[in-house]
C-alpha positions as CSV (number, residue, x, y, z in Angstrom):
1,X,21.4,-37.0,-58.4
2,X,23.4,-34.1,-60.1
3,X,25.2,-31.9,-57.9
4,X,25.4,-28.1,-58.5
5,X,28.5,-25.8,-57.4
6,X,28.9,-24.3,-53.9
7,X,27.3,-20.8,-53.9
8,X,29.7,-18.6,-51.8
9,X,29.8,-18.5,-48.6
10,X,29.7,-14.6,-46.6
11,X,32.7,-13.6,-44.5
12,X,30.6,-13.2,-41.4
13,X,29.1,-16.6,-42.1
14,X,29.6,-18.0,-38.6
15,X,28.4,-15.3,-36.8
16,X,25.9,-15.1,-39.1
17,X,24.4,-18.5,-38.6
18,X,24.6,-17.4,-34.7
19,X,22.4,-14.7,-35.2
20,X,19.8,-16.5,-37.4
21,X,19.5,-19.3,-34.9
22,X,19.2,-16.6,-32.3
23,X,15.9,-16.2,-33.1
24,X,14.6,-20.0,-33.4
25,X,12.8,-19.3,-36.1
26,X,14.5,-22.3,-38.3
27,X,11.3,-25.3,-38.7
28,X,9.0,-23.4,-36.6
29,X,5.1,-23.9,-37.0
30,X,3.3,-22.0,-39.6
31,X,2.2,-18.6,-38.9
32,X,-0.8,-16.9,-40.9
33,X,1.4,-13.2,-40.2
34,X,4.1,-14.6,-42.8
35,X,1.8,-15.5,-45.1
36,X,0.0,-12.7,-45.6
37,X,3.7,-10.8,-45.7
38,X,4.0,-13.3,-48.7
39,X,1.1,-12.7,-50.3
40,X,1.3,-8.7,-50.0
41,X,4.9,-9.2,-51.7
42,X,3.8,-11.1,-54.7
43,X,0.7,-8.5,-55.3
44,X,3.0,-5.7,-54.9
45,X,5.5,-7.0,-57.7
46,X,2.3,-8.5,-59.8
47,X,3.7,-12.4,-59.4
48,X,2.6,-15.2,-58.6
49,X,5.5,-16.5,-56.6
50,X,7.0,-15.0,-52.9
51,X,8.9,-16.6,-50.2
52,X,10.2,-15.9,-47.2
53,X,13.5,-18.0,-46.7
54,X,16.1,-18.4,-43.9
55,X,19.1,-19.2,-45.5
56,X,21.0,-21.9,-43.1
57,X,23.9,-23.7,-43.3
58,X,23.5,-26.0,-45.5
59,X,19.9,-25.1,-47.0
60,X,17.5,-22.5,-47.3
61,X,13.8,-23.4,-45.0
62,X,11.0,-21.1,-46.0
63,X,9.0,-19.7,-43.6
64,X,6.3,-18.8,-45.9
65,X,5.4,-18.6,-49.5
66,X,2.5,-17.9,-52.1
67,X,1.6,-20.0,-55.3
68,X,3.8,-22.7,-54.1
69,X,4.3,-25.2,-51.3
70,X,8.1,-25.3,-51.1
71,X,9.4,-26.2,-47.5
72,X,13.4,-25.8,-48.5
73,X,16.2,-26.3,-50.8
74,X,19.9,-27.6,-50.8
75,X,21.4,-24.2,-50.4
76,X,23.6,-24.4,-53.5
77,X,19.9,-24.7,-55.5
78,X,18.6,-21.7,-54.2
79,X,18.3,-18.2,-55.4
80,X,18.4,-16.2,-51.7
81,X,21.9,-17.9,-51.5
82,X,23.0,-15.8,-53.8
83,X,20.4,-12.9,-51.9
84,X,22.4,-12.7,-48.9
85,X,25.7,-11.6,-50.5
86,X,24.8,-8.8,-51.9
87,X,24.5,-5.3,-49.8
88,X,21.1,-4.2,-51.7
89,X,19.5,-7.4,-52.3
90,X,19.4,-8.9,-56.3
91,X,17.2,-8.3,-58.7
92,X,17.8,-10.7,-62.0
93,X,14.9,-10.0,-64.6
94,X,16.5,-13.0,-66.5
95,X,17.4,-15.7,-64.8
96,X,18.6,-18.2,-67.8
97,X,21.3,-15.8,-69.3
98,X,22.9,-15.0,-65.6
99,X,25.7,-17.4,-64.5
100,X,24.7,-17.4,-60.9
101,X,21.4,-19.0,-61.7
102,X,20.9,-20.5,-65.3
103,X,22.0,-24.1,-64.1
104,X,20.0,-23.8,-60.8
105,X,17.5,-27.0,-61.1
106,X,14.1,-25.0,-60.7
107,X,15.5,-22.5,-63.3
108,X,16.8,-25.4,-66.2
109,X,13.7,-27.6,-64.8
110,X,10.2,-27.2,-63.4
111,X,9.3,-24.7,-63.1
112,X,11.5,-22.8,-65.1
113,X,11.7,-19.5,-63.2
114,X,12.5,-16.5,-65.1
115,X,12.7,-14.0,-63.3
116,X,13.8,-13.4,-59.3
117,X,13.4,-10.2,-56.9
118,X,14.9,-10.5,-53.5
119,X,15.3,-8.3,-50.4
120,X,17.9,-9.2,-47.6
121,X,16.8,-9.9,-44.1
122,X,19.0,-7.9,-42.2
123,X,19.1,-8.2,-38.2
124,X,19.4,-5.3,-35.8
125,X,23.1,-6.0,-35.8
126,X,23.4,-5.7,-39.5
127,X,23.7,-9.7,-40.3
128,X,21.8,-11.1,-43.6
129,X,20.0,-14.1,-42.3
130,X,17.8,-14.6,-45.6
131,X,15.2,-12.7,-47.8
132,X,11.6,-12.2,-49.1
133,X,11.8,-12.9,-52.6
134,X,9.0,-13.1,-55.8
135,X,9.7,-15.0,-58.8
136,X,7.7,-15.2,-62.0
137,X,8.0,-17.9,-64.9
138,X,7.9,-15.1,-66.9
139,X,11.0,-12.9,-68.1
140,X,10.4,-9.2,-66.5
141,X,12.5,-6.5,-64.4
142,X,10.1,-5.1,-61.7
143,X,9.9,-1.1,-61.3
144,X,12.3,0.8,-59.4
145,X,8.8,1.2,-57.1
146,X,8.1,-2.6,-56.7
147,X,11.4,-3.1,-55.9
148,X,11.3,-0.4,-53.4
149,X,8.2,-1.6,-51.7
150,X,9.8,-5.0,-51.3
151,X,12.7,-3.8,-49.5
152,X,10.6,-2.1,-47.1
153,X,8.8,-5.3,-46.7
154,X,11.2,-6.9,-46.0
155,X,12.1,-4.7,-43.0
156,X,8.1,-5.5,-41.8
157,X,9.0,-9.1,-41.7
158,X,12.4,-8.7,-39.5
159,X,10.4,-6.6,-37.6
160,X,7.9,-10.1,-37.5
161,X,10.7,-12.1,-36.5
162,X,12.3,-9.9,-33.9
163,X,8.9,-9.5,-32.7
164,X,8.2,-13.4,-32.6
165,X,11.7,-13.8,-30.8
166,X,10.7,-11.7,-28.2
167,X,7.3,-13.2,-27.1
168,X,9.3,-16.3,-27.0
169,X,11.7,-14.7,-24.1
170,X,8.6,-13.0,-22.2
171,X,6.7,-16.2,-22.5
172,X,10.3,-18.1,-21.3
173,X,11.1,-15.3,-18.2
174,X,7.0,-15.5,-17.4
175,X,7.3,-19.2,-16.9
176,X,10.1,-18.7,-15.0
177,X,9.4,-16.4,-13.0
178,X,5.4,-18.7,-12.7
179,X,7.9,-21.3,-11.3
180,X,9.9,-19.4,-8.5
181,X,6.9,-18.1,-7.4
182,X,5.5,-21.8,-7.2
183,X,8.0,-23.5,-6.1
184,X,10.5,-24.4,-3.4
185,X,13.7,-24.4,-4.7
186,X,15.2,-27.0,-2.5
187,X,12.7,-29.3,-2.6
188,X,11.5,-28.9,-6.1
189,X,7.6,-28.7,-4.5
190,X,5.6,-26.3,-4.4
191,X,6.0,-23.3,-1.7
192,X,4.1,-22.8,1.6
193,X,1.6,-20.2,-0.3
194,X,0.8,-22.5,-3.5
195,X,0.3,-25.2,-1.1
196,X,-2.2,-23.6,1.0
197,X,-3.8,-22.3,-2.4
198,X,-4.0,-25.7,-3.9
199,X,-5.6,-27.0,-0.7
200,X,-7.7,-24.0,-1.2
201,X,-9.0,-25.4,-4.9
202,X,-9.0,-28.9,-3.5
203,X,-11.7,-28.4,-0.6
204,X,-13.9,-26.2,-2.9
205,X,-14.1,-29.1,-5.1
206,X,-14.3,-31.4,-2.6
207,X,-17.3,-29.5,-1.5
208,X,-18.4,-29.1,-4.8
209,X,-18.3,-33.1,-6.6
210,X,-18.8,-34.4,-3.0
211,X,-15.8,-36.4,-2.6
212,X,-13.6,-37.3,0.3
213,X,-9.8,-35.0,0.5
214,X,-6.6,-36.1,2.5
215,X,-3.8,-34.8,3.6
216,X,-0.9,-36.5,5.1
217,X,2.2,-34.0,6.6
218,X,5.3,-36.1,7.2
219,X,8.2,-34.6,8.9
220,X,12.5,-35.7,8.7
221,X,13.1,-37.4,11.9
222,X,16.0,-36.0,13.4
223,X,17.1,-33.7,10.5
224,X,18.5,-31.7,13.0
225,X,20.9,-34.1,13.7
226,X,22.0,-34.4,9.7
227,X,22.7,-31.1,10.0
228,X,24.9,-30.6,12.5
229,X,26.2,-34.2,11.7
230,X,27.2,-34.0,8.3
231,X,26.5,-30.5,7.5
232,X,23.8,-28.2,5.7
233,X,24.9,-28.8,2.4
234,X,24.2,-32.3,2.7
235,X,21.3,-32.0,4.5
236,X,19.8,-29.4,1.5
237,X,20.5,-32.6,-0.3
238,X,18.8,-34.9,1.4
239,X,15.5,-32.2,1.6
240,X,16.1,-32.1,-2.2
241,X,16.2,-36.1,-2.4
242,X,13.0,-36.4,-0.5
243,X,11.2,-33.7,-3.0
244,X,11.7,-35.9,-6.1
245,X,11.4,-39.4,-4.4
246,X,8.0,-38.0,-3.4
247,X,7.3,-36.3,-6.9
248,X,8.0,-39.5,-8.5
249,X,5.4,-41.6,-6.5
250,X,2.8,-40.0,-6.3
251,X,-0.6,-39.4,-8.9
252,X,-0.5,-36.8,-11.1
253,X,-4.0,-35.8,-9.5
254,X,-1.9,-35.6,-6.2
255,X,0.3,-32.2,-4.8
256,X,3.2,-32.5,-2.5
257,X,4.7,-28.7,-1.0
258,X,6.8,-27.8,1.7
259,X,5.0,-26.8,4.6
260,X,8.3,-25.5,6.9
261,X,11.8,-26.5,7.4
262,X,11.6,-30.0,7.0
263,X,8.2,-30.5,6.9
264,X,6.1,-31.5,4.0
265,X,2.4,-31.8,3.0
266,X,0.7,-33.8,0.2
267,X,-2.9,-33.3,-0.8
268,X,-4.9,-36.5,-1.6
269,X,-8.0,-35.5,-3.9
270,X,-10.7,-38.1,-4.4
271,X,-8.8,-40.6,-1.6
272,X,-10.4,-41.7,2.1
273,X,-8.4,-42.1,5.0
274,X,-7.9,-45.6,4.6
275,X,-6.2,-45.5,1.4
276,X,-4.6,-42.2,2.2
277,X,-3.3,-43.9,4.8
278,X,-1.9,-46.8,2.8
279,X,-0.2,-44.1,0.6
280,X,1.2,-42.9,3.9
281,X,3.1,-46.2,4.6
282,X,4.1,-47.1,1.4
283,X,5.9,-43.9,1.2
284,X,7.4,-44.7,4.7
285,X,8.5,-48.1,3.6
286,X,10.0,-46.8,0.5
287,X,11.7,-43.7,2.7
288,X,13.4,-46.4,5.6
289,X,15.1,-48.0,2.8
290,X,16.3,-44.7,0.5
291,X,19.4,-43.4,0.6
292,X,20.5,-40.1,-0.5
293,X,24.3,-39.6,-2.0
294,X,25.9,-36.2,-0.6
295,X,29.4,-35.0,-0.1
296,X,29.7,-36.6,2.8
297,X,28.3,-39.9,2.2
298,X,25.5,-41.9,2.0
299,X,22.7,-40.5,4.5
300,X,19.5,-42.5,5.0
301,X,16.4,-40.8,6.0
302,X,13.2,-41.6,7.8
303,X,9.8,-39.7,8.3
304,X,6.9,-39.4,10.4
305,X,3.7,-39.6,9.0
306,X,0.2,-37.5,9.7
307,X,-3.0,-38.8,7.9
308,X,-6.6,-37.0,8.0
309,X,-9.6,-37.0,5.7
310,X,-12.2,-34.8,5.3
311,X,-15.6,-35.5,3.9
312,X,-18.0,-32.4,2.4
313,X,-19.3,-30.4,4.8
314,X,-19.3,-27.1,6.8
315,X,-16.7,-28.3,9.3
316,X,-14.0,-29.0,6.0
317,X,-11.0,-26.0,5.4
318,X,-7.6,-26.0,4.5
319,X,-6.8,-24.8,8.4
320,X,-9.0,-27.9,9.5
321,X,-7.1,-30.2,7.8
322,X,-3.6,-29.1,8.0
323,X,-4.4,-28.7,11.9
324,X,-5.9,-32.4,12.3
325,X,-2.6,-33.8,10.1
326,X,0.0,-31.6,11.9
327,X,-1.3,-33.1,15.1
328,X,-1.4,-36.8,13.9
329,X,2.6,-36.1,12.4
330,X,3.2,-34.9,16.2
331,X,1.7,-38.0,17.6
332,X,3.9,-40.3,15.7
333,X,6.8,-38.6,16.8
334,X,6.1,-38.5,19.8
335,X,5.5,-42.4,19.9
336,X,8.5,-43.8,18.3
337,X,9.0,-41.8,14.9
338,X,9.1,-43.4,11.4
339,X,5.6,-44.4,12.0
340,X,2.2,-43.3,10.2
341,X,-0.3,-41.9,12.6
342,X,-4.1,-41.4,11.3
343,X,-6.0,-38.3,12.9
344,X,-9.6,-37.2,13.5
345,X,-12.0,-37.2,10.2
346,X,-12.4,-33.8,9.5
C-alpha cells in the first residue's frame, strides 16, 4: 500500500490529544444530534459531503457525516489534519492544485474531492480537537456567508460534545452517589435501609405471585474478640471478606445487607425453609473453612445461622420475619455457635 507524508503535527499536540480524550467521545455509538449537525452543514454550503471528525493520534474517526459512510482515515490521508493547524480553519476551493492535498488518496482517487471547507473544533480551553467539514467533487470556493455559518456551526457541535461529556459525569456521580446510598461500604452489601426496602419489595411479591420468602440472619461469632485480638483494621477486613464470600455464592435472585455491626441478613425469594435452610449450612460449611488475609495474619471466621420462611398471608412483613430469624440467630448462639438454627414459619 502507498504511503503518504506525515501531515504536521501541532505544538500543543500532547495536551491536545488529553483534552480530546477528555471528552470520550473517540468510537462512541451513533448519535442522530450529530447527524443532523452534518446534514444542516452540507445544506448550508449546498454539498453533498459533511463530516464531523476527531482528529486523533494517529487517525481521524468521524463522528458523523452526510452523503457518505466514512468511519475514519490514516491521519496523514485526511483533510481536517491539515484543519487543525490553522487558527481560522481552511478553506481550499481547489483541492488538486494545493500541495497539502493533491496527493491525498480520496483527492487523486475515488472520489476525487475538489473542493474542502472546514471549521476547527475548539474546546473551552482553546485546544483544536477536529472539525466539521463539507466537501464537493466539484471545484467551488463557498461564500464569505457559508463559510461564516459553518464556523458557527461548528461552535453548536462543541457545544454537543461538551454537552454529551457532561451527562456522562452526572450520569457517573448519580450512580455513584445510587451506590453509597445503597450500599455498605465495608461489607460491599447493601445498607440497613436498602435491606429493609428490598424485604419490603420481596414480601409484596411474595404476597402477590404466592410464593414462599426466607430470610436467614447470621452473625460473626466472637468478632469481638478479633477486634480487640488482632485489631479493627483487621477485623474491617474480615467483615469485608465475609461480604464478597457471601456475594459470590449466592443467586442473583438473592440479596445479602448488613443488618448491624457484625450482623448480616440475606433474603431468599421463591425458596422454603428447608432449602433455605440448606443454603444456610452450606454457607456455614464454606465459612468454618475460609480464611481471610489481614495485616496481622491469617484470621478464620465462623457464623451463626437464623433461618425462617414465610408463606403469603396476613401474618407475613419484613418485621415478622427479621424478628422470627433474629431470634433463631440468638438460639444458635446460645447453643454452641457456628450452627444453623431454623425458627417459626412466619
Amino acid at each position: 500500500m502507498p504511503t503518504y507524508p506525515a501531515i504536521p503535527r501541532p505544538d500543543d499536540e500532547a495536551a491536545r490529544l488529553e483534552a480530546l480524550r477528555r471528552y470520550g467521545i473517540l468510537d462512541s455509538a451513533n448519535d442522530p444530534d450529530f447527524d443532523f449537525l452534518a446534514e444542516m452543514a452540507a445544506v448550508i454550503c449546498d454539498v453533498p459531503y459533511a463530516f464531523i471528525s476527531m482528529v486523533d493520534a494517529e487517525r481521524v474517526w468521524m463522528k458523523a457525516s452526510f452523503g457518505t459512510t466514512a468511519t475514519q482515515l490514516p491521519r496523514d490521508e485526511e483533510y481536517c489534519s491539515w484543519t487543525i493547524l490553522e487558527d481560522r480553519g481552511l478553506h481550499i476551493p481547489n483541492l488538486t492544485t494545493d500541495a497539502r492535498t493533491a496527493y491525498l488518496p480520496k483527492t487523486a482517487g475515488e472520489p476525487r474531492y475538489q473542493m474542502y471547507c472546514g471549521a476547527n473544533l475548539i474546546t473551552s480551553d482553546g485546544y483544536r480537537i477536529g472539525a466539521l467539514c463539507v466537501m464537493d467533487t466539484q471545484m467551488r470556493a463557498l461564500s464569505g456567508q457559508q463559510v461564516r455559518l459553518l464556523t458557527r456551526l461548528s461552535g453548536q457541535v462543541m457545544a454537543l460534545i461538551e454537552l454529551r461529556a457532561k451527562d456522562r459525569e452526572l450520569s457517573a456521580s448519580l450512580n455513584v452517589m445510587q451506590k453509597l446510598a445503597t450500599y455498605d461500604d465495608l461489607t460491599g452489601l447493601l445498607n440497613r435501609r436498602a435491606l429493609l426496602a428490598r424485604l419490603q419489595e420481596e414480601v409484596e411479591r411474595a404476597r402477590r405471585i404466592v410464593h414462599p420468602l426466607s430470610v436467614i440472619m447470621l452473625d460473626l461469632d466472637h468478632f469481638k474478640q478479633i477486634n480487640d485480638t488482632h485489631g479493627h483494621m483487621a477485623g474491617d477486613v474480615v467483615l469485608h471478606g465475609v461480604g464478597k464470600f457471601l456475594r459470590e455464592r449466592l443467586r442473583v435472585t438473592d440479596s445479602a445487607g448488613r443488618y448491624g455491626g457484625e450482623e448480616l441478613c440475606l433474603i431468599l425469594p421463591g425458596t422454603s425453609l428447608e432449602d433455605a435452610a440448606a443454603v444456610a449450612e452450606k454457607l456455614r460449611q464454606a465459612l468454618e473453612t475460609a480464611e481471610f488475609v489481614t495485616s496481622a495474619g491469617s484470621i478464620a471466621a465462623t457464623a451463626s445461622f437464623g433461618v425462617v420462611a414465610g408463606q403469603p398471608g396476613p401474618k407475613l412483613s419484613t418485621s415478622s420475619l427479621l424478628d422470627a430469624a433474629d431470634q433463631a440467630m440468638y438460639r444458635a448462639k446460645e447453643n454452641g455457635r457456628n450452627r444453623v438454627e431454623l425458627g417459626q414459619e412466619v
